[in-house]
N, C-alpha and C positions, 0 to 999 in steps of 0.2 A: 788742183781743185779737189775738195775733199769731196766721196760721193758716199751718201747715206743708202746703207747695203741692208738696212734694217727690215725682218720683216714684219709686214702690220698685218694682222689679222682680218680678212678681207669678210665682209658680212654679208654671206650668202644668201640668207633671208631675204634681202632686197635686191635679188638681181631675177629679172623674169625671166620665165621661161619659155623664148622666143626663139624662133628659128635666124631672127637677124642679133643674136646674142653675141656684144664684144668679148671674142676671145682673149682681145688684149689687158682685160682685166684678171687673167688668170697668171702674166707673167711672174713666176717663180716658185710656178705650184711644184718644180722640181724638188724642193728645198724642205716643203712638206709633209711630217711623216702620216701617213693616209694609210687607213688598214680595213679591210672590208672581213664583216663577220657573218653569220646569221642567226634568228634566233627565233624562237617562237613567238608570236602577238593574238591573241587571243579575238577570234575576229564575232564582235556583238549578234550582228544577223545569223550567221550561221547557227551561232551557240543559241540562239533564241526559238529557231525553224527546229533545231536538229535536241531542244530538251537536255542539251550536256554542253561543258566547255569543248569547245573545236579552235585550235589553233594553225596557223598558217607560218611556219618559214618563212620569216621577213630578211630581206640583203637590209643590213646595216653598214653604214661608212662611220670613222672616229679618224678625224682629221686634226693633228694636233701639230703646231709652231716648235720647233725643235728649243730647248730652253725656256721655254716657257709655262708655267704649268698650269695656269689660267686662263689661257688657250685653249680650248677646246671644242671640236663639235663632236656629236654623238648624237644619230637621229637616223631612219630610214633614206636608203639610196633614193635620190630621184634623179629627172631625166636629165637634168645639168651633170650634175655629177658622173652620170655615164659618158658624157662626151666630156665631160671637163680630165676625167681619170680613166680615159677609153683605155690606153694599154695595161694598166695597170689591176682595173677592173676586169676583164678580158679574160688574162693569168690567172687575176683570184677565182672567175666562174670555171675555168677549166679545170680545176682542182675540189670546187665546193660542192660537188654532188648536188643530189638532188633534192629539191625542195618537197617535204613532208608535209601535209595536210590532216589533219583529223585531232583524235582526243587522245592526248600523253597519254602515254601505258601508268605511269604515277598515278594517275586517277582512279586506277583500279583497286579496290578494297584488297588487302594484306600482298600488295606488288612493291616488293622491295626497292629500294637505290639499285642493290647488288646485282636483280635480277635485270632492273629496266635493262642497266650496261651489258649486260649478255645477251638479251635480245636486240639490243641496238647492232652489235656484233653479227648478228644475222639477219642486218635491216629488217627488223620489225621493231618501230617509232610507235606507232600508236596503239589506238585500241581495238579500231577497223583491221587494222594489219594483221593483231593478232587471233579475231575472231575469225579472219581467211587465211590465215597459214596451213599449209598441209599439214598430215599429220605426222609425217616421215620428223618432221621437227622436234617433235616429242621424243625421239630417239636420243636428242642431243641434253633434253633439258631435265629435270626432276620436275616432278610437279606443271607438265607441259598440258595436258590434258585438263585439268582443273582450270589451269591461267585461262586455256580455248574458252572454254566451258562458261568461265565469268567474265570475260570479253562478252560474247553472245548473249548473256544476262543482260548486262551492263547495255548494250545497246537497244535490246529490246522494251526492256523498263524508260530508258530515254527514250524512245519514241513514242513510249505511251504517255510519255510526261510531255511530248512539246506542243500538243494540242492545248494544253493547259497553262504553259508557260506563254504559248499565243493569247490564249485569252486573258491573264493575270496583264501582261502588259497593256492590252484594250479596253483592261477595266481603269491601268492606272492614267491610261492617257483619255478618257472619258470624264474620269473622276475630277480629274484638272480642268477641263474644261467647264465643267460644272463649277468647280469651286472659284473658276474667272468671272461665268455668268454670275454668281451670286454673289462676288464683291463688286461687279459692276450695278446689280441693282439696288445694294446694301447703298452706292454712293449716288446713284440716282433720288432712290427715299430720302436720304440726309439733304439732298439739294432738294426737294420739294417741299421735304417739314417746314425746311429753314424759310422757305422763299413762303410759305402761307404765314409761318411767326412774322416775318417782314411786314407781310400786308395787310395783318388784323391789328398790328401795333400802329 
């Protein structure tokens, strides 16, 4: 008997996520190359409260069918996937550090590639990070004092900007509401004109 060892791409999309979840829909997830990354996502609320882009450290999974190249997933870790790739996932957090929150140091006015990777070197990721760095760090960097100095800028000017970026969004989400009411009585009027043309003809 010939047995079909083939494997099909299994569409996780549609499997819930339930605590009575068939495990046996996962048989051969061994066979699977699965690779867990992370990476920045740029998270709306915060960047909207806080007047600056603010970014969070997302765990990504990229689950790909060994030969196949049109196989593919690429998308944030969820809670299937923690228990579907528990040992595996497990490994990768013991080694992925720690998850960074705030605003790329890149956003900062004349802050190189060169430099971000050498303050990455001395865990400072962002921009918070680097407006609270001691100052003993300056010892290591050229130009470490300055960088402080426009981190500090850089956040102060953003805060003064997120009062305004709150209300810029409550003007645009007003303004829509407006412009709903007044195609709803744009089409109210057209059915009234029409309906008296009706009754005087």
């Amino acid at each position: 008997m010939q047995v079909n060892t083939a494997t099909t791409p299994t569409d996780w999309s549609a499997i819930p996520d339930a605590p009575g979840l068939d495990e046996s829909r996962f048989v051969g997830d061994e066979r699977l190359f699965v690779q867990f990354y992370r990476k920045p996502m740029l998270q709306p609320g915060l960047s909207r409260e806080s007047g600056r882009a603010v970014y969070k450290e997302t765990d990504f999974i990229r689950i790909m069918v060994p030969g196949d190249k049109l196989s593919m997933v690429d998308r944030p870790v969820d809670e299937i996937d923690k228990r579907r790739f528990a040992d595996r996932y497990a490994k990768w957090l013991a080694g992925a550090g720690n998850v960074v929150e705030g605003t790329p140091l890149a956003s900062l006015p004349k802050m190189t590639p060169a430099k971000v990777e050498e303050y990455k070197f001395f865990n400072i990721h962002t921009v918070e990070q680097l407006a609270e760095a001691p100052d003993n760090v300056g010892q290591k960097f050229l130009g470490f004092n300055e960088d402080k100095r426009s981190a500090k800028t850089f956040l102060e000017i953003a805060k003064g900007n997120a009062p305004i970026e709150k209300m810029n969004e409550e003007l645009k989400t007003r303004d829509a509401k407006i412009e709903e009411l007044q195609s709803q009585i744009d089409a109210l009027t057209k059915m009234m004109t029409k309906d008296k043309s009706s009754k005087a003809a």
